[in-house]
DSSP file (Angstrom, degrees, kcal/mol; ACC not computed):
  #  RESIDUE AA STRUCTURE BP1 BP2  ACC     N-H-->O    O-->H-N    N-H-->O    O-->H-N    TCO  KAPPA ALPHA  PHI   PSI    X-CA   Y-CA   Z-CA
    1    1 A X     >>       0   0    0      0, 0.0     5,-3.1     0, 0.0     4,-1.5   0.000 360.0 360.0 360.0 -32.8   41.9   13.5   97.9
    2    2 A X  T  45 +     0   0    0      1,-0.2     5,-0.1     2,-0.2     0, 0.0   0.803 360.0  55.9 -93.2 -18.9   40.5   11.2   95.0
    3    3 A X  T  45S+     0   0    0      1,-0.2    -1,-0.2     2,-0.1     0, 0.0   0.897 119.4  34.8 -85.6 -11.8   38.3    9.0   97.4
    4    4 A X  T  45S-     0   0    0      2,-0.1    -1,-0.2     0, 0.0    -2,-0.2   0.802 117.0-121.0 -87.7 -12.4   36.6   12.5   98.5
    5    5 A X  T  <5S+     0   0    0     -4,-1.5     2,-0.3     1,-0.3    -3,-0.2   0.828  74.4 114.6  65.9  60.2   36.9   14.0   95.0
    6    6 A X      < -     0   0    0     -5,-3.1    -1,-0.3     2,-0.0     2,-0.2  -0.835  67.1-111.0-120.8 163.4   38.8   16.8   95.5
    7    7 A X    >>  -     0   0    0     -2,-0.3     4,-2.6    -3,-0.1     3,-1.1  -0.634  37.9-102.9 -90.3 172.3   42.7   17.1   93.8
    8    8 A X  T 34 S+     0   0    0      1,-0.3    -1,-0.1    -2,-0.2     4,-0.1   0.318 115.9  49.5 -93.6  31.1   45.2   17.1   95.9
    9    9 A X  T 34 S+     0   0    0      3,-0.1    -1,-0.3     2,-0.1     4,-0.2   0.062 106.7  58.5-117.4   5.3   46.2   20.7   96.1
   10   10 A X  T <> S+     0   0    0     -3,-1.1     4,-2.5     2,-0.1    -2,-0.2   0.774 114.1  41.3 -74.9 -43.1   42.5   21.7   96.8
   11   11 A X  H  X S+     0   0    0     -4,-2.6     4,-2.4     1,-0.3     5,-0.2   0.989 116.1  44.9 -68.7 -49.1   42.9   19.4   99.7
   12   12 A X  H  4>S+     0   0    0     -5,-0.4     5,-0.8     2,-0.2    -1,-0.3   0.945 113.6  52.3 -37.6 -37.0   46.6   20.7  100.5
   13   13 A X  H >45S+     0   0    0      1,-0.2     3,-8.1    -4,-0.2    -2,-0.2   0.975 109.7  53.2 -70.0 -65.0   45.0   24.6  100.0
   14   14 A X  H 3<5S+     0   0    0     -4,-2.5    -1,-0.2     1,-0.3    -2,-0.2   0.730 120.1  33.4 -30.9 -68.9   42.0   23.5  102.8
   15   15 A X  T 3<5S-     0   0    0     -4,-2.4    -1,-0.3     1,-0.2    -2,-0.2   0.324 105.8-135.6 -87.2  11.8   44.7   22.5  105.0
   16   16 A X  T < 5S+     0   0    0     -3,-8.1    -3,-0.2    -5,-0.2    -1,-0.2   0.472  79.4   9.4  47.6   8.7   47.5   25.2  104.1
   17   17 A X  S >><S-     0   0    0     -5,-0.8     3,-5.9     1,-0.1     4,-1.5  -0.320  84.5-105.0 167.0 114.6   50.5   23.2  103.9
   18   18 A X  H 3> S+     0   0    0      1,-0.3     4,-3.1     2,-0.2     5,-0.2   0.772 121.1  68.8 -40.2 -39.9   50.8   19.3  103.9
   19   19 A X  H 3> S+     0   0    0      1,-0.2     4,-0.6     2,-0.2    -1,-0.3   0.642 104.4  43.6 -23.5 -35.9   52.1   20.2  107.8
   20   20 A X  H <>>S+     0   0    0     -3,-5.9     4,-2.8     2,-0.1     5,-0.6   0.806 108.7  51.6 -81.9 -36.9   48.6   21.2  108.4
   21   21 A X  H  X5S+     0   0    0     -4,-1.5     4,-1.6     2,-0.2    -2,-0.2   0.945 111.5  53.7 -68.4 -31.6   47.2   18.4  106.7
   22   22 A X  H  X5S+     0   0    0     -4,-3.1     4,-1.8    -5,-0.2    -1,-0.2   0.911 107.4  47.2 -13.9 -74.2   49.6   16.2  109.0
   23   23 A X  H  X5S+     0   0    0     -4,-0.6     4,-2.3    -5,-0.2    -2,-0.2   0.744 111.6  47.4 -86.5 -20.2   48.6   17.5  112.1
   24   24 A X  H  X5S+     0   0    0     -4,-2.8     4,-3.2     2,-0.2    -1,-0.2   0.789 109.2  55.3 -66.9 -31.6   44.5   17.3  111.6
   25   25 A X  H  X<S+     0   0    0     -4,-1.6     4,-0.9    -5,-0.6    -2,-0.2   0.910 115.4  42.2 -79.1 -25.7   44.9   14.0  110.4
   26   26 A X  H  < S+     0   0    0     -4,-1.8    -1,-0.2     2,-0.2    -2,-0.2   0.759 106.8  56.1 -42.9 -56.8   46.7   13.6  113.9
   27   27 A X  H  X S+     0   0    0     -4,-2.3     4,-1.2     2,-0.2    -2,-0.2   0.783 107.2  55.9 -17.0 -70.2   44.6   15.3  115.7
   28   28 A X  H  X S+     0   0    0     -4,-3.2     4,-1.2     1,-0.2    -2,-0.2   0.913 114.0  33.0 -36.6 -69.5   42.1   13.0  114.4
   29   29 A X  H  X S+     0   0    0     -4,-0.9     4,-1.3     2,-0.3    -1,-0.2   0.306 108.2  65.0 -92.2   1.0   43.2   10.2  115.3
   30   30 A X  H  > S+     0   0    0      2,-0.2     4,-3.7     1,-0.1    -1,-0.2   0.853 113.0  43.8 -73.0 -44.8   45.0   11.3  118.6
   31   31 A X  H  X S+     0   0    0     -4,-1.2     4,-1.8     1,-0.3    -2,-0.3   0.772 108.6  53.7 -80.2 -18.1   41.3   12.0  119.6
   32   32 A X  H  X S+     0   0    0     -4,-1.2     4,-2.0     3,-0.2    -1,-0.3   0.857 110.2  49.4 -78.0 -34.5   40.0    8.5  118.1
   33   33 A X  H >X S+     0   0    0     -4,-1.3     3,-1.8     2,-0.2     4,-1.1   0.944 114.0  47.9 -48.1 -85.8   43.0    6.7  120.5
   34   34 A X  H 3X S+     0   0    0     -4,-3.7     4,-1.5     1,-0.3     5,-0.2   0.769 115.7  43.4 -13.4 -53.2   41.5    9.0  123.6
   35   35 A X  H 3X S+     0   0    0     -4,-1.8     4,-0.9    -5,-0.2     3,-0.3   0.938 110.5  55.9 -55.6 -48.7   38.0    7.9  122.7
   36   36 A X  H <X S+     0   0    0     -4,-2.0     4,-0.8    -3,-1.8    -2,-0.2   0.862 113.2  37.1  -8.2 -82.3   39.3    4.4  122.2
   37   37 A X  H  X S+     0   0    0     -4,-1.1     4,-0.6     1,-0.3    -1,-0.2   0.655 115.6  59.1 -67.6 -21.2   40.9    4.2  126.1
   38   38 A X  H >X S+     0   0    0     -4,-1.5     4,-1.7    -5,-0.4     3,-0.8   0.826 103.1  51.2 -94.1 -34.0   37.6    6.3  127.4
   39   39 A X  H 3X S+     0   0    0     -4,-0.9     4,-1.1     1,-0.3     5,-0.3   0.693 108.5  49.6 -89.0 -16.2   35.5    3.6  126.0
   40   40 A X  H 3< S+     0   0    0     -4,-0.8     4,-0.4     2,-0.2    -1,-0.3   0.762 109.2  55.2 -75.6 -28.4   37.7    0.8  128.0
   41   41 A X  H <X S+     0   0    0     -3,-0.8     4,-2.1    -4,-0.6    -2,-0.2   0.947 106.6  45.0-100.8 -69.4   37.2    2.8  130.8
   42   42 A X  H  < S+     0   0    0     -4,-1.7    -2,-0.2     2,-0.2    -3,-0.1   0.825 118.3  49.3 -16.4 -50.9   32.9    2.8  130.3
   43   43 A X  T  X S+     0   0    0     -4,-1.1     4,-1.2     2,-0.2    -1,-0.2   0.669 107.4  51.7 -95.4 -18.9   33.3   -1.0  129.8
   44   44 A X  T >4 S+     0   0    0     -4,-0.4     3,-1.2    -5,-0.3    -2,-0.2   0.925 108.4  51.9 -75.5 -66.9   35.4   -1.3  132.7
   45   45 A X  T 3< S+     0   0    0     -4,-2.1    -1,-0.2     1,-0.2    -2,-0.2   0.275 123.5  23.9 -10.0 -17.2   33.0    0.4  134.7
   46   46 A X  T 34 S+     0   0    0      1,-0.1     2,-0.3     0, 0.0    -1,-0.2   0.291 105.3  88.2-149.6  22.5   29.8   -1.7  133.8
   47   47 A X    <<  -     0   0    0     -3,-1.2     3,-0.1    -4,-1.2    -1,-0.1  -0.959  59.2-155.6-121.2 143.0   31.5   -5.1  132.7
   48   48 A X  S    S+     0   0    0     -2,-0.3    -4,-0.1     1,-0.2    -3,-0.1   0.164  71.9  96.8-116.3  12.2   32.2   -7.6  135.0
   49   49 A X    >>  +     0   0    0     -6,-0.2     4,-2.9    -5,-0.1     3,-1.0   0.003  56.0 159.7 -92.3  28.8   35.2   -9.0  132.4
   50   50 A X  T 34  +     0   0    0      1,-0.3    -6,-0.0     2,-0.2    99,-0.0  -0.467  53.3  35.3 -70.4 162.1   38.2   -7.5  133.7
   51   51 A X  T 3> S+     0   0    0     98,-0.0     4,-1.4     0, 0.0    -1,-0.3  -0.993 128.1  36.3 -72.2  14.1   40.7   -8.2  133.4
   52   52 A X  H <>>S+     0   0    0     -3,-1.0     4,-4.6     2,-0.2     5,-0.8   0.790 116.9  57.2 -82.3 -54.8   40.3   -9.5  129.8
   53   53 A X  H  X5S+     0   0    0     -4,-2.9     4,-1.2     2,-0.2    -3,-0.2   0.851 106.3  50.4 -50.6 -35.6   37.9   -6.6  129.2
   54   54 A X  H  >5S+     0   0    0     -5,-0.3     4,-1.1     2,-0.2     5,-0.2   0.983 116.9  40.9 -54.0 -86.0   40.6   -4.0  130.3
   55   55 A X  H  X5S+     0   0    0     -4,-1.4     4,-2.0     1,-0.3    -2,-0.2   0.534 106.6  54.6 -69.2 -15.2   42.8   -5.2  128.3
   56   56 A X  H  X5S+     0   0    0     -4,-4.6     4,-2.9     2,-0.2    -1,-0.3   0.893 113.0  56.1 -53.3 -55.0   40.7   -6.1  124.8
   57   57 A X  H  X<S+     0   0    0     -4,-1.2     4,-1.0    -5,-0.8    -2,-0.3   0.864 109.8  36.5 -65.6 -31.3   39.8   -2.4  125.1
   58   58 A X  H  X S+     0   0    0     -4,-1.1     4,-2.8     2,-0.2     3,-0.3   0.884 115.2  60.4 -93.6 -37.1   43.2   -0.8  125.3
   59   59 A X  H  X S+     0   0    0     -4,-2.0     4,-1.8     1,-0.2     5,-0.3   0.988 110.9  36.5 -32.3 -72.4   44.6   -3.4  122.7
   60   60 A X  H  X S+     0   0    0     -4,-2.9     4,-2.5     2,-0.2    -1,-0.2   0.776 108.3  69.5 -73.7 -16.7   42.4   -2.6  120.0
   61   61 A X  H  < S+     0   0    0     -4,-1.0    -1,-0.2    -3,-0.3    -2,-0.2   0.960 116.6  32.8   0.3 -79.6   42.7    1.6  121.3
   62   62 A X  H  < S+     0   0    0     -4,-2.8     6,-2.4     1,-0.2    -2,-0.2   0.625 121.4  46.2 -76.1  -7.3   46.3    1.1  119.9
   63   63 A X  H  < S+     0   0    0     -4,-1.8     3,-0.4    -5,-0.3    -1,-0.2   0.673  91.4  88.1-111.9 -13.6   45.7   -1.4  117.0
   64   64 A X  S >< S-     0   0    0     -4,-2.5     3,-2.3    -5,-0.3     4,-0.1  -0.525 105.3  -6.4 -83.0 159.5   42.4    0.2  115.0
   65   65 A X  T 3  S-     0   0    0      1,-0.3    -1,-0.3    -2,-0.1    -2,-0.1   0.213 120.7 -62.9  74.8  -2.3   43.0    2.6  112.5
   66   66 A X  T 3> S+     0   0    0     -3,-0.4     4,-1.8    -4,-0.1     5,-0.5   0.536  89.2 138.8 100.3  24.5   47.2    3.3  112.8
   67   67 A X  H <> S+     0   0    0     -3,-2.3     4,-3.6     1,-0.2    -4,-0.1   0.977  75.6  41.3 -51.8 -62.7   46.6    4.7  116.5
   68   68 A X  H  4 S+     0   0    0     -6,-2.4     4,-0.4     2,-0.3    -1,-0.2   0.448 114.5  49.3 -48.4 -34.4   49.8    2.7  117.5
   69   69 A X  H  > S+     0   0    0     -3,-0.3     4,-2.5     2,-0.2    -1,-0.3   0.706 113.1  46.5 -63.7 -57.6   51.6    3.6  114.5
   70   70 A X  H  X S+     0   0    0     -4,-1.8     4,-1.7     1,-0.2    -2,-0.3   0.988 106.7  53.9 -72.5 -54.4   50.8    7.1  114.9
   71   71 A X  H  X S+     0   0    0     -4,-3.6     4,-0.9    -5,-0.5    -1,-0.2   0.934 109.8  53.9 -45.9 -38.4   51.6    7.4  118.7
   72   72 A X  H >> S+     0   0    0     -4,-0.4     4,-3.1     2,-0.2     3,-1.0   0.938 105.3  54.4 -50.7 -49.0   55.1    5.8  117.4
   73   73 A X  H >X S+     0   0    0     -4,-2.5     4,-1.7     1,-0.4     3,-0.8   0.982 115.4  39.6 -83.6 -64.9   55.4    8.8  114.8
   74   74 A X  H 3X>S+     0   0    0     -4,-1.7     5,-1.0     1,-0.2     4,-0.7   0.406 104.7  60.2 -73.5   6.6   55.0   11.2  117.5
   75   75 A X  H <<5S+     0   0    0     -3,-1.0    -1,-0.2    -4,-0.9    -2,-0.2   0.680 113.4  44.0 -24.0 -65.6   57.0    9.7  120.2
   76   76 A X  H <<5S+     0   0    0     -4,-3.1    -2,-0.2    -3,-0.8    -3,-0.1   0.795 108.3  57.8 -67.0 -28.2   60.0   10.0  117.8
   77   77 A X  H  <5S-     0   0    0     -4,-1.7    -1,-0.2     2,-0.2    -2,-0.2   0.760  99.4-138.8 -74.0 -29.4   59.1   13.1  116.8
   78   78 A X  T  <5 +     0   0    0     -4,-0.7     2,-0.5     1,-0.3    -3,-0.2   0.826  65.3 116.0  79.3  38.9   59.2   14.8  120.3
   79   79 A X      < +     0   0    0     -5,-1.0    -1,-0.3     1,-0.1    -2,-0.2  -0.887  36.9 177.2-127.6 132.9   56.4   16.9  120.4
   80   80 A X    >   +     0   0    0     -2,-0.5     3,-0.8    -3,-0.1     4,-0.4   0.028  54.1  92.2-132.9  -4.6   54.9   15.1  122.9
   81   81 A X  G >  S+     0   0    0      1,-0.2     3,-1.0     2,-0.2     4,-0.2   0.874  75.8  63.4 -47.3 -55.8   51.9   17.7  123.0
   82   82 A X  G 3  S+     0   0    0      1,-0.3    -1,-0.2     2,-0.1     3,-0.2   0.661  92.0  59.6 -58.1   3.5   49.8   16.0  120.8
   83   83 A X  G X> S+     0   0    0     -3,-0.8     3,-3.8     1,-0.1     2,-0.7   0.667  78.3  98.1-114.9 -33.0   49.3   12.9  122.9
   84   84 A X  H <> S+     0   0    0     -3,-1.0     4,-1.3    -4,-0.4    -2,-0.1   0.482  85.0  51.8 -40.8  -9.7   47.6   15.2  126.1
   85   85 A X  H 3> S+     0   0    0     -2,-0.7     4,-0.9    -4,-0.2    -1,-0.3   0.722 112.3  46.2 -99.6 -24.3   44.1   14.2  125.0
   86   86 A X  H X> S+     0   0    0     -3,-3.8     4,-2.0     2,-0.2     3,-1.5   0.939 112.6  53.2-104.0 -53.2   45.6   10.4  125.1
   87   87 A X  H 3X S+     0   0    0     -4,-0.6     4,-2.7     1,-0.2    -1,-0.2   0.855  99.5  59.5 -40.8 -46.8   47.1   11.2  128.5
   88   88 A X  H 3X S+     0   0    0     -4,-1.3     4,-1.6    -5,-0.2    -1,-0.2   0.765 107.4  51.2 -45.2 -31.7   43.9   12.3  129.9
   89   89 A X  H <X S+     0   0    0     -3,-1.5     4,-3.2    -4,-0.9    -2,-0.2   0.962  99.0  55.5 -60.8 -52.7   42.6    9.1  129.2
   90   90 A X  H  X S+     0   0    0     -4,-2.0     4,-2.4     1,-0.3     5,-0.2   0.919 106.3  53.1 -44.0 -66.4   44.7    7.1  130.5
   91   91 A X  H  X S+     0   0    0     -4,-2.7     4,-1.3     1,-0.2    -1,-0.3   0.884 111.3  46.5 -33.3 -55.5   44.3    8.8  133.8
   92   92 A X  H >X S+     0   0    0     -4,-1.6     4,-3.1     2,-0.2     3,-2.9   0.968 109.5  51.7 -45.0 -64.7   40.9    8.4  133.7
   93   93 A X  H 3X S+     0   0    0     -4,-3.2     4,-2.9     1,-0.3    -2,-0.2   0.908 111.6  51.9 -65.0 -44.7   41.3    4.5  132.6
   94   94 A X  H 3X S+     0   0    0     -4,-2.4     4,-0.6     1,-0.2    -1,-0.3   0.898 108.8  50.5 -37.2 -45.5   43.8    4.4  135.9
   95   95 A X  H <X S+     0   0    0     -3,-2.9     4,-2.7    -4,-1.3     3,-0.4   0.843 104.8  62.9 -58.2 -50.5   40.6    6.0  137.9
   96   96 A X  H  X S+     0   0    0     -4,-3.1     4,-1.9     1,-0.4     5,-0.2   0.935 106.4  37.5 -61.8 -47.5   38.4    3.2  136.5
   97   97 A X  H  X S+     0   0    0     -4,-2.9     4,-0.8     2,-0.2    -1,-0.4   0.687 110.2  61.5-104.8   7.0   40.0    0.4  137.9
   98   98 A X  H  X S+     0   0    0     -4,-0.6     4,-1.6    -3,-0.4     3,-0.3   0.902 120.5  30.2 -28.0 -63.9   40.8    2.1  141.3
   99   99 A X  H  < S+     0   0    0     -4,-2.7    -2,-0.2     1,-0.2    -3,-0.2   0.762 119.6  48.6 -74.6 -16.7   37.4    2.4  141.6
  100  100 A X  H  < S+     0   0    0     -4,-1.9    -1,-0.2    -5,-0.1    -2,-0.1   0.699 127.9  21.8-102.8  -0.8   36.1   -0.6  139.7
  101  101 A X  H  < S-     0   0    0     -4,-0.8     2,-0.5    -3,-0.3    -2,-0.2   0.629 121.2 -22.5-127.3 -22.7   38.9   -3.7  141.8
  102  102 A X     <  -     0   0    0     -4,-1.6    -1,-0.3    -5,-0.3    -2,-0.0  -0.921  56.9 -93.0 177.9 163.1   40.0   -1.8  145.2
  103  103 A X     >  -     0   0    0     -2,-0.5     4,-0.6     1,-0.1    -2,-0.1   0.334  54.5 -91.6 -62.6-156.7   40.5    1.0  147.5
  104  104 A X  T  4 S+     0   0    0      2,-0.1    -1,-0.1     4,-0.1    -2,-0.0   0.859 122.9  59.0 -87.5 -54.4   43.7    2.9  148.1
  105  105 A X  T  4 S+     0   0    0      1,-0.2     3,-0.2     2,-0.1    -1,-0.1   0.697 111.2  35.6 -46.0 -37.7   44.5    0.3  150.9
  106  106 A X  T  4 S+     0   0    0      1,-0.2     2,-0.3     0, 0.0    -1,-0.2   0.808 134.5  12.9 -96.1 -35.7   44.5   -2.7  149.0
  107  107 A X  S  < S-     0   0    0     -4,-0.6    -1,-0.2    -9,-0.1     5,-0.2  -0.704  82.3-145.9-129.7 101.9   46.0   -1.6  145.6
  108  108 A X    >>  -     0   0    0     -2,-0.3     3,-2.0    52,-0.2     4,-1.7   0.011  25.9 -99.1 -75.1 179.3   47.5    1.6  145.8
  109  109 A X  H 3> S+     0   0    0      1,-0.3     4,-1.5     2,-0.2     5,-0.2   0.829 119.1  57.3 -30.3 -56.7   47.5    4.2  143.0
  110  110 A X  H 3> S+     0   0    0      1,-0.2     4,-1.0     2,-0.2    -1,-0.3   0.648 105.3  46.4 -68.1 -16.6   50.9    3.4  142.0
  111  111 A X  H <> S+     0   0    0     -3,-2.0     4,-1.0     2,-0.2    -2,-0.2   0.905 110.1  56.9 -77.6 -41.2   50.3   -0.3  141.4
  112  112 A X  H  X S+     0   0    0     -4,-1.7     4,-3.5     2,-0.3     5,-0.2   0.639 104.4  49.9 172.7 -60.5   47.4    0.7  139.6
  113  113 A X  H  X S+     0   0    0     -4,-1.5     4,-2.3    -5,-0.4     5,-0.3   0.896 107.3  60.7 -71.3 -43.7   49.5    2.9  137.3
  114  114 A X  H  X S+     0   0    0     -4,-1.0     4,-1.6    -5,-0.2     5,-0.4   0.960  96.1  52.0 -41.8 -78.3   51.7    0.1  136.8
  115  115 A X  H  X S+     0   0    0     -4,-1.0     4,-3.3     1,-0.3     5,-0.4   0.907 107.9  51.8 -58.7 -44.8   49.6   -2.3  135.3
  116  116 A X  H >X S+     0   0    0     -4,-3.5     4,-2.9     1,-0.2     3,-2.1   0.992 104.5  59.3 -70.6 -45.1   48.3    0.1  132.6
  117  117 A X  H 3X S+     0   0    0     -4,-2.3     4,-2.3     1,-0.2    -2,-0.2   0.841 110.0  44.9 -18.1 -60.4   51.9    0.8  131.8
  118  118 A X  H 3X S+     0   0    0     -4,-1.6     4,-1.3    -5,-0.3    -1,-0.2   0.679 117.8  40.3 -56.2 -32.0   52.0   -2.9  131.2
  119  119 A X  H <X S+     0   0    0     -4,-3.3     4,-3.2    -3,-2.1     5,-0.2   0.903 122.3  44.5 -79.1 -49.5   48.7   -3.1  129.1
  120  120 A X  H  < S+     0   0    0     -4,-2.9    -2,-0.2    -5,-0.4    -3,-0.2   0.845 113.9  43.1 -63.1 -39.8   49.5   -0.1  127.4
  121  121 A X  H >X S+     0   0    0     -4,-2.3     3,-2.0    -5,-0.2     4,-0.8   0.968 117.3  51.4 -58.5 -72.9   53.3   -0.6  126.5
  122  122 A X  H >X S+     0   0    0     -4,-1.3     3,-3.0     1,-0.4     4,-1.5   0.880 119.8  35.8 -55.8 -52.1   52.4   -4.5  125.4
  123  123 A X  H 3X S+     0   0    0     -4,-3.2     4,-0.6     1,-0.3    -1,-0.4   0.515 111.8  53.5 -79.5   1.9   49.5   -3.1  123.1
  124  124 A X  H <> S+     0   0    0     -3,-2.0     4,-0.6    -5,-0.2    -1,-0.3   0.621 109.2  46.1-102.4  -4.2   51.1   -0.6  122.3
  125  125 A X  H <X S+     0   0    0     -3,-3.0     4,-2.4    -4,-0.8    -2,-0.2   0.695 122.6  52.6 -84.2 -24.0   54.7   -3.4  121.0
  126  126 A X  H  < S+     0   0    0     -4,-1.5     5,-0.4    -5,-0.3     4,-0.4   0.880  98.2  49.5 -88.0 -50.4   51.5   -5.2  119.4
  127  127 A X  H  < S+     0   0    0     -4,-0.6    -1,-0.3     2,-0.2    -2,-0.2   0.589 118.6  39.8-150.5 -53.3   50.2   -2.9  117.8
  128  128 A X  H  < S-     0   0    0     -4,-0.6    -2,-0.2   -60,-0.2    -1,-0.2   0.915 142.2  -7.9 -54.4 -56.6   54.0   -1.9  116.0
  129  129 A X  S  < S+     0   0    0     -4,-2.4    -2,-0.2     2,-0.1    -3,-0.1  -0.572  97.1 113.6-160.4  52.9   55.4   -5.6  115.3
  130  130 A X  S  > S+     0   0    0     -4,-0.4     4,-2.5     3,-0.1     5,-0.2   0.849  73.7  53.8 -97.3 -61.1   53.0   -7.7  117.0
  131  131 A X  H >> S+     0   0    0     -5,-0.4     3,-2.9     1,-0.2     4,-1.4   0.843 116.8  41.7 -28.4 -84.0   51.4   -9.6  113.4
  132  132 A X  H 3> S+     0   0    0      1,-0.2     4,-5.5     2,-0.2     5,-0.3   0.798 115.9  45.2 -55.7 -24.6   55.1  -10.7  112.3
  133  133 A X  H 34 S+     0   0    0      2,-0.2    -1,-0.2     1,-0.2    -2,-0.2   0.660 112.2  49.7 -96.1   6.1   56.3  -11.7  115.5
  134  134 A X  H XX>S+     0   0    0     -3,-2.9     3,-2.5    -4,-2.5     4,-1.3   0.863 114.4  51.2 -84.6 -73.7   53.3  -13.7  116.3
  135  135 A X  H 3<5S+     0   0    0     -4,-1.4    -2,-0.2     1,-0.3    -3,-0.1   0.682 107.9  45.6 -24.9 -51.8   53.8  -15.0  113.0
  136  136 A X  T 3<5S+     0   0    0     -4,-5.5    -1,-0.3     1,-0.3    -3,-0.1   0.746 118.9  44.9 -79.3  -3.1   57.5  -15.9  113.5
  137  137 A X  T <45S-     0   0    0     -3,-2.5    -1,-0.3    -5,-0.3    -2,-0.2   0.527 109.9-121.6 -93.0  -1.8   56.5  -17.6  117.1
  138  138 A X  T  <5 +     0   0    0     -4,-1.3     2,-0.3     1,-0.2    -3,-0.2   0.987  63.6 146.9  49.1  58.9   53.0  -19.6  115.6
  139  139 A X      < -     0   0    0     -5,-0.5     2,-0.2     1,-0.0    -1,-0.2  -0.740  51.3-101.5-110.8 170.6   51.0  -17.8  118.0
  140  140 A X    >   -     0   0    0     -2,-0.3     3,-1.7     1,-0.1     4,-0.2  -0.474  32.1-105.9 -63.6 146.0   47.3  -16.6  117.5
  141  141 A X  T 3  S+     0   0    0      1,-0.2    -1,-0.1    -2,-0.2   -10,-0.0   0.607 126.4  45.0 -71.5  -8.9   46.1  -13.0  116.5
  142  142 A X  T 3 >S+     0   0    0      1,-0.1     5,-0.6     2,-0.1     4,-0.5   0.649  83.4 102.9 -97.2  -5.4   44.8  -13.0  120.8
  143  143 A X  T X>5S+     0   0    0     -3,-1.7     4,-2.6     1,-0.3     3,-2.0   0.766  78.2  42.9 -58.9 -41.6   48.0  -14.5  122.0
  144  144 A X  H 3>5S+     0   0    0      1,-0.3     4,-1.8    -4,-0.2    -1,-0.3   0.934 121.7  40.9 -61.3 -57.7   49.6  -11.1  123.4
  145  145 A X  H 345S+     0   0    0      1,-0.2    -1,-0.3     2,-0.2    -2,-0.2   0.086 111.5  57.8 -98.9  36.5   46.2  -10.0  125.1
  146  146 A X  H <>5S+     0   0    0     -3,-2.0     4,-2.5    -4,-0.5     5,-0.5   0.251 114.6  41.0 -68.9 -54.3   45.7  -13.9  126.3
  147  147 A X  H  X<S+     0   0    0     -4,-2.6     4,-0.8    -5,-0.6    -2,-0.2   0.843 114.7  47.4 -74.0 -14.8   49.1  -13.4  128.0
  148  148 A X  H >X S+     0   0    0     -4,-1.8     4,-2.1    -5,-0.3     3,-1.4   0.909 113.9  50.0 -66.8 -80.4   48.6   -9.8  129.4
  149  149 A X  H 3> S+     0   0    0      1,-0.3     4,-0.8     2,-0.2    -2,-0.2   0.704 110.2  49.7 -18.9 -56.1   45.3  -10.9  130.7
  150  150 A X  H >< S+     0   0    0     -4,-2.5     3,-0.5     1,-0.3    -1,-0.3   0.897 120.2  35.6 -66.0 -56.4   46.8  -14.1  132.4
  151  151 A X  H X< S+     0   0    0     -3,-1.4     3,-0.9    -4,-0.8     5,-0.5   0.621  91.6  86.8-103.8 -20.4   49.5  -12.2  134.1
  152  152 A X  H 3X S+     0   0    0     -4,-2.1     4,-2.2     1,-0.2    -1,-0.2   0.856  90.1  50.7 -60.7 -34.5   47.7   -9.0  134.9
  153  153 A X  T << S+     0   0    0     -4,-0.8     4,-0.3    -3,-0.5    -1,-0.2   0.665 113.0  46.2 -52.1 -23.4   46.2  -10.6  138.5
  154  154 A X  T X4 S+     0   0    0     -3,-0.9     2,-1.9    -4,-0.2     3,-1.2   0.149 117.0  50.7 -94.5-131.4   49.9  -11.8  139.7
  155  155 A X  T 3> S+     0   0    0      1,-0.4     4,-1.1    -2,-0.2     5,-0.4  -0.155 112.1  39.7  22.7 -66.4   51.1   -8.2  138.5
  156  156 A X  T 3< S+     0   0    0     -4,-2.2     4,-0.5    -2,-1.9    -1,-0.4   0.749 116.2  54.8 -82.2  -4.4   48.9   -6.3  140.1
  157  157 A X  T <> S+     0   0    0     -3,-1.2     4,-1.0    -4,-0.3    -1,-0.3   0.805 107.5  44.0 -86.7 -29.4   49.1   -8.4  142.9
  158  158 A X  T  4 S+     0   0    0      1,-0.2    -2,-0.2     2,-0.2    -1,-0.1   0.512 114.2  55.5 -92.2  11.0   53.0   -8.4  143.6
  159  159 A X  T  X S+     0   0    0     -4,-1.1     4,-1.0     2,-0.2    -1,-0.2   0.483  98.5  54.6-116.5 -13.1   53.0   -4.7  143.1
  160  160 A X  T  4 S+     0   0    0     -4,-0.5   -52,-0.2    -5,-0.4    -2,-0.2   0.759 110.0  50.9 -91.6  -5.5   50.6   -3.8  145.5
  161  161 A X  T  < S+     0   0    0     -4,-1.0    -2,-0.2     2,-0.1    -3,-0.1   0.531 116.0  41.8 -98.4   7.1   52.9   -5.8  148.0
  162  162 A X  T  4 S+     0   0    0      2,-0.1    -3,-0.2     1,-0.1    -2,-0.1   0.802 115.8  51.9 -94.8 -43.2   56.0   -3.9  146.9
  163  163 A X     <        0   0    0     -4,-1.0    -2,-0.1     1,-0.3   -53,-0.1   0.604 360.0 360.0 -75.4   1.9   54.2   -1.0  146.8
  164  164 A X              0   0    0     -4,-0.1    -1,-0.3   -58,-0.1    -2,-0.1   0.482 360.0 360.0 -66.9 360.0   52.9   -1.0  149.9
């Protein structure tokens, strides 16, 4: 309220009830994650750095702005509505590398789905407790999406021969 210069029951009144102001400020940021993963999806589509590229883009999805944080707070909360704009992405960002690394025949759908599980899950642990526990191991601020990256070609490769 003070950095727009309003007090904070003008801002409360705007929003009718700090519960409202909650849920725009969710909203918000539901739709800045979405944008986030749609814009990994864009660079996946016209970058020729997968998998690094992939996985830079959904990292930082979950790590700008509290995305990660916030996905947590609703996750726990169990209305699990507020994430559908973040689900839509995700589908899409599945769609993207279908289209942009192999057919159906060579990696099916479901491996596919896998691997962003894996990107997403790890950026999304990173994204919670990633700083300290890089800290207490003496890794680097890339080390998590060095080590996604690295493993994401044996991944998706032993899960398109299980899933086959």
């Amino acid at each position: 309220a003070g950095r727009i210069g309003v007090t904070h029951a003008n801002l409360i009144h705007h929003f009718g009830s700090a519960a409202g102001l909650q849920s725009a400020l969710m909203e918000s940021m539901v739709r800045d994650l979405a944008d986030a993963i749609q814009d990994a999806v864009v660079r996946l589509r016209t970058d020729e750095g997968a998998p690094m590229e992939v996985v830079s883009a959904v990292f930082e999805a979950f790590g700008s702005g509290g995305a990660g944080r916030l996905a947590a707070w609703i996750a726990m909360s169990g209305d699990l509505s507020h994430l559908e704009p973040v689900r839509i992405a995700v589908q899409d960002l599945v769609q993207a590398i279908e289209s942009k690394i192999g057919s159906a025949e060579r990696l099916p759908r479901k491996a596919i789905g896998s691997a962003v599980l894996f990107i997403a899950l790890t950026a999304f642990g990173e994204a919670l407790i990633g700083e300290p526990l890089r800290d207490m191991l003496d890794q680097d601020p890339d080390a998590s999406r060095n080590v996604v990256a690295q493993l994401l070609p044996e991944f998706l490769a032993k899960n398109s021969t299980s899933a086959a």
